[in-house]
N, C-alpha and C positions, 0 to 999 in steps of 0.2 A: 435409433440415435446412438452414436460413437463417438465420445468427446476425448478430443486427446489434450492432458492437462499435463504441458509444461511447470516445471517447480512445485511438482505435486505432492511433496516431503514439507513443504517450507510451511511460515503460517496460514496465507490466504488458501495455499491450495489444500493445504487436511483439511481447515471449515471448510472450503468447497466441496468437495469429494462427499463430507457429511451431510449438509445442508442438501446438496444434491439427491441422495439417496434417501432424503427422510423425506422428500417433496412430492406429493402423488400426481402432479403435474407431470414428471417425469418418471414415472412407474416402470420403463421400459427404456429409460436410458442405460448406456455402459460405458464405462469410463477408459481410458487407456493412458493409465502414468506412465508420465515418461520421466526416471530419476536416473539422475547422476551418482551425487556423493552418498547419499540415504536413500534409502527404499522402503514403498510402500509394503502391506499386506495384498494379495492375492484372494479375492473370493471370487464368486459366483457373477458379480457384475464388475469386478475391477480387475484390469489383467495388467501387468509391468511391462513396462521398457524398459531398454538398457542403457547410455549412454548420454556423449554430448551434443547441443543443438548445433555445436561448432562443425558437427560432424555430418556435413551430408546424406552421405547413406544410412546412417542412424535415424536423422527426418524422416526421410525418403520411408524407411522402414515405419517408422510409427507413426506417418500419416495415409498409408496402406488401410483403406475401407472406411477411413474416419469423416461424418459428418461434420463436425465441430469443432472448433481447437478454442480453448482458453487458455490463454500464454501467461504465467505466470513468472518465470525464469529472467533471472536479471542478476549485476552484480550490482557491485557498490564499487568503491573507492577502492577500485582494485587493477589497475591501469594494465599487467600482464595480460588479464583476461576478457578484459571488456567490449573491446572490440571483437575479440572472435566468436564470444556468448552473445552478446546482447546483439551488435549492430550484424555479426553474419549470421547467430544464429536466427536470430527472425531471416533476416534475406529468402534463407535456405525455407524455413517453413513457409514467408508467406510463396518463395516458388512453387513450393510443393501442391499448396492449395491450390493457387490459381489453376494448377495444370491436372489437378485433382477430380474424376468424372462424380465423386461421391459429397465432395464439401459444400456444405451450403453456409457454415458463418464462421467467422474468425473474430473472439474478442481479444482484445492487448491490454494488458492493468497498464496505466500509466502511472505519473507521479508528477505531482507540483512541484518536482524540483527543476523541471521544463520550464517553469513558469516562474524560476527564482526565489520560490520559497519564501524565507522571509529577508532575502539580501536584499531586496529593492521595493521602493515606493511604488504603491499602486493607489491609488486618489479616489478610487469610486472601490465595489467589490470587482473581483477578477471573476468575469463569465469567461466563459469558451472562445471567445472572439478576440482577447487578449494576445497577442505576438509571443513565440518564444522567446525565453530570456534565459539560458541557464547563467549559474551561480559558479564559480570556480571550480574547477574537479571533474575527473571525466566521467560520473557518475551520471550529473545532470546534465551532459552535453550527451551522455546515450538517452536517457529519457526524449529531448529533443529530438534526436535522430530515428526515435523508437516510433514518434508519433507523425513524424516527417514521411517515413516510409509507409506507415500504414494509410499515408491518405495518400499518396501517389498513386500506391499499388491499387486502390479506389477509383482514381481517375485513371492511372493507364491500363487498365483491366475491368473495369466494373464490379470487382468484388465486394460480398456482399461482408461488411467489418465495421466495430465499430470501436473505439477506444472510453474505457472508463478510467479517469485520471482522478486518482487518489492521495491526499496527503501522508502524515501520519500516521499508518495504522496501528491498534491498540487494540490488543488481549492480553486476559488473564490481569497480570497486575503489572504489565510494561509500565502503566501510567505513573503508579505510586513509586517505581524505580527510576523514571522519566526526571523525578524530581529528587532523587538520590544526591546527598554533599558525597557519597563514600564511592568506595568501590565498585560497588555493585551499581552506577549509574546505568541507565539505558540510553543509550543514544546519546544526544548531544543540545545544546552544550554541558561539558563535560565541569559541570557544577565545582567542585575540590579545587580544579587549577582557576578561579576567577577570583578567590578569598584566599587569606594567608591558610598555612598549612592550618595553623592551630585551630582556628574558628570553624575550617570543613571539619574536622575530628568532631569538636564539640557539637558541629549543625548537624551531623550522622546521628552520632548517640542522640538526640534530642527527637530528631526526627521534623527538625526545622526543613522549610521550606524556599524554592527562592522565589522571589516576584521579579520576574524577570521584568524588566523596564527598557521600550524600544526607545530610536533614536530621539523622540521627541520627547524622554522623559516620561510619556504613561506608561502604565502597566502594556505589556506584551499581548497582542492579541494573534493566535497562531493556529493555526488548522488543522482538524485531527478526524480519523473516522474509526469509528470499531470496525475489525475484521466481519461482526456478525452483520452490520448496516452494510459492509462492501458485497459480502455473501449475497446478501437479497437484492442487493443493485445486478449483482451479474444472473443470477437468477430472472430476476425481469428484463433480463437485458436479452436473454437467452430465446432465441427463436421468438424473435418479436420485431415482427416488419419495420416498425415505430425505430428501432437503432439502426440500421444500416446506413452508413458512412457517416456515422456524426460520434462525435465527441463531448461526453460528459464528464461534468465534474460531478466527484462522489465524496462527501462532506456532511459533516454534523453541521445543522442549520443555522448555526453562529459558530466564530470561532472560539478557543477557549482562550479567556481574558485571566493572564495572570496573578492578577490583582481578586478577581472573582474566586479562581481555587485558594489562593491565602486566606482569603477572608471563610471560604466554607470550612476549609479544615481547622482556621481557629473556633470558629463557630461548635463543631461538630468534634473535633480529638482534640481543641486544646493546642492545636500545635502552633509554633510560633514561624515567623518567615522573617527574609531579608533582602532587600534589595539588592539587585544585580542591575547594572548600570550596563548598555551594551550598545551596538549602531545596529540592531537590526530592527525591520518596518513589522509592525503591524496591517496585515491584512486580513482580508473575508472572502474567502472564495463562494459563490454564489450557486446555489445545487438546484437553482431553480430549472432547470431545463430536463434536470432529469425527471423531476416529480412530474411535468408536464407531458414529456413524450413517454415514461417509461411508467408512473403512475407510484414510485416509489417513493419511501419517507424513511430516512434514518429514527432508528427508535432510542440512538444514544445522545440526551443531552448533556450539561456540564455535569449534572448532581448523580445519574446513573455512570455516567465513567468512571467517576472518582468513586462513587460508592462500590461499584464492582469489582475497583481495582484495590481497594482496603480490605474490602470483605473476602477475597481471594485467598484461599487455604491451599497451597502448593502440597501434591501429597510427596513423600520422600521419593517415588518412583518417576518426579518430575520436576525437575531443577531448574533453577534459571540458566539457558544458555544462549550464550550470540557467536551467533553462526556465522556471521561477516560484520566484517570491519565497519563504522561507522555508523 
């Protein structure tokens, strides 16, 4: 087994790469990163690539012998380059596969921002069977097109693929800077610009929280999975008859209610929150399908996220940084 791991620097693909090699299921797997701007280590089971997926004979090159491909590689909110990473650089891979006498699976990370994230009303939970919807931005219009091609190329080829679509992923202590007034926010929304200046300065030092409050005035309820629950999803997903050409959602088994993390953090540090007023929906993505076909269970609920992400000790030879926009 020869897995070629696009976006294999980023955060899913180092847990992958680990998880992968510490699994005796896989004893006898070899990995083949393929990195762009960072690069991996080189051992005994992991050999590097060079280049972009925009880059056809770079594919071509580093899907030479390979079993497997976990596609990692994506942008963001980066309109230059998205088109020619994301929607041609898969093109290029899934060609290379199909026409490939060695591959036998192809999986694609997805993202709920396919599915509109939290910009739009969804009335029941959101299973697999839900229509695409992205949300402004060409970000989640590649997600769309990412999951679009991969079942085409299913139907017009028979290939053997499945996509596992993930929301929010969260390690180390994203979560606790998720909820950042200051600078140091992770992601979005971008907490500081929603309250006057003064009160974000004050809500930082304090270590105040926001409760985020969807269109209908309740607390926010919003989708999220740890890295290490997505790990084991693609792991069971990995050379298992049970996925071929279907689409899972990969999620913590409720979402998290912002009103619930205020309330445990004042419970538990004392800390105080404050409402953020906003138009966006409350929804539940539903993971039932995967625990069904694939026999998985995320092992991250509300109280382990948040406590993993508090208790998180950064050593100084590992800084918070964000690697792309948005």
């Amino acid at each position: 087994m020869l897995i070629l791991v696009t976006g294999a620097t980023g955060k899913v693909g180092r847990h992958f790469i680990a998880g992968l090699l510490d699994d005796p299921r896989f004893s006898q797997a070899r990995i083949r990163a393929l990195c762009h701007n960072r690069a991996c280590a080189e051992t005994d089971r992991i050999e590097v690539a060079r280049g972009s997926i925009a880059d056809r004979d770079v594919v071509d090159r580093a899907l030479s012998g390979v079993s497997h491909v976990v596609h990692l590689a994506t942008c963001k909110e980066t309109p230059d380059d998205v088109m020619d990473v994301t929607v041609k650089g898969l093109f290029w891979l899934l060609e290379g596969f199909r026409t490939s006498a060695t591959a036998r699976q192809f999986i694609l990370i997805g993202g709920d921002a396919g599915i509109g994230h939290f910009h739009y009303r969804y009335d029941a939970p959101i299973t697999e069977a839900v229509p695409h919807r992205a949300y402004p931005g060409c970000y989640a219009l590649s997600k769309v097109l990412e999951e679009v091609m991969l079942t085409q190329y299913g139907i017009q080829y028979g290939i053997n693929a499945c996509c596992l679509r993930a929301p929010w992923i969260m390690e180390k202590d994203d979560f606790k800077y998720s909820l950042s007034f200051g600078e140091d926010v992770f992601g979005g929304p971008d907490w500081k610009t929603l309250v006057p200046e003064a009160d974000a300065k004050r809500y930082a030092r304090e270590g105040t929280v926001p409760l985020l409050r969807d269109v209908d005035g309740r607390p926010l309820k919003r989708n999220f999975v740890h890295v290490d629950d997505l790990v084991s999803a693609i792991l069971a997903a990995l050379d298992n008859p049970r996925a071929s050409r279907e689409l899972f959602n990969i999620s913590m088994d409720r979402p998290v209610d912002y009103g619930e993390v205020a309330a445990y953090l004042a419970h538990t540090r004392g800390l105080g929150s404050v409402d953020v007023p906003s138009r966006f929906h409350s929804n539940w993505m539903d993971n039932s399908k995967a625990k069904y076909f694939l026999d998985w269970r995320p092992a991250y609920d509300l109280e382990k996220l948040i406590e993993s992400a508090w208790r998180y000790e950064r050593s100084p030879d590992d800084p918070r940084t964000v690697w792309y926009p948005g």
